[in-house]
C-alpha positions as CSV (number, residue, x, y, z in Angstrom):
1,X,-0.9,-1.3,-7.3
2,X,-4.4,-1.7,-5.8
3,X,-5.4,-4.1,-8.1
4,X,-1.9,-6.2,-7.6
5,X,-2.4,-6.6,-4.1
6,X,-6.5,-7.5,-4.0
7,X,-5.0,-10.6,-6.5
8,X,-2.2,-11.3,-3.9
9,X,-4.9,-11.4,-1.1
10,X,-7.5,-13.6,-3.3
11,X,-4.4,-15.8,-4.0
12,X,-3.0,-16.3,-0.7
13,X,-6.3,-17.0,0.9
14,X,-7.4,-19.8,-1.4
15,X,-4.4,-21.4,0.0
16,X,-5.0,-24.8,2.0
17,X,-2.8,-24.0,4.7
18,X,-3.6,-27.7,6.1
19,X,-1.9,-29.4,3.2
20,X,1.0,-27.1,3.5
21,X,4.6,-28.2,4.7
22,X,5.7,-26.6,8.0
23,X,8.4,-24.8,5.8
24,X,5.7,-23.6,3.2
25,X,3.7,-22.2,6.2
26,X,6.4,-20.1,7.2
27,X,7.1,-19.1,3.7
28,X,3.0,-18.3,3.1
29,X,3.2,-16.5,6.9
30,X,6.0,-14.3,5.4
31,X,4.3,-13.6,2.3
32,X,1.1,-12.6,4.5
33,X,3.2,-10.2,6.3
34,X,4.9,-9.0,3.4
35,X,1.7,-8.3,1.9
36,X,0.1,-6.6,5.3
37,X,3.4,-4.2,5.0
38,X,2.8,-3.2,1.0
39,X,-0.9,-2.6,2.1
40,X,0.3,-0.5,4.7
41,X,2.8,1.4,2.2
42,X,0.0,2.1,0.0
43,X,-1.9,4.0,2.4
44,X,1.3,6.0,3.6
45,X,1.8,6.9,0.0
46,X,-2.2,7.6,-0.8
47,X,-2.0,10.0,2.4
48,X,1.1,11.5,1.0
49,X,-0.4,12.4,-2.3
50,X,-3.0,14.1,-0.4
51,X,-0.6,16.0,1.3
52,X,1.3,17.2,-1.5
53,X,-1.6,18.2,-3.3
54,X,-2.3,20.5,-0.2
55,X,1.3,22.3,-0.2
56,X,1.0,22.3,-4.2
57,X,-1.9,24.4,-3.6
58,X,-0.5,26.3,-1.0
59,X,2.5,27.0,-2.8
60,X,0.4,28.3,-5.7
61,X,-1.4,30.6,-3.9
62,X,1.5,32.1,-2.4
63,X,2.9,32.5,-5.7
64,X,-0.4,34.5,-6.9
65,X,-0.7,36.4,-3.9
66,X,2.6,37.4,-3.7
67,X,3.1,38.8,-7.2
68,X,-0.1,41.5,-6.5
């Protein structure tokens, strides 16, 4: 998903806003939030994995230490 949203950004910024129809700036504004949002997802969801990984091991552990 990284690699979609660096292509996004390289897209929408070699955009000449200037030559842009007041109706396509809103739509490029949109996508430019839309984008800042899936960004932010992405790191919610790296952080997640992180977290998991943490309990997984927790969980593990317990499992070990509780069948001695």
């Amino acid at each position: 998903m990284a690699d979609t949203i660096a292509e996004t950004v390289e897209l929408l910024y070699t955009i000449d806003q200037e030559s842009l129809t007041p109706d396509q700036q809103i739509a490029l504004g949109t996508a430019l939030a839309n984008l800042a949002q899936a960004e932010r997802l992405e790191q919610i969801n790296e952080r997640l994995r992180g977290i998991h990984q943490v309990l997984n091991t927790w969980a593990m552990k317990a499992t070990v230490d509780g069948g001695r």
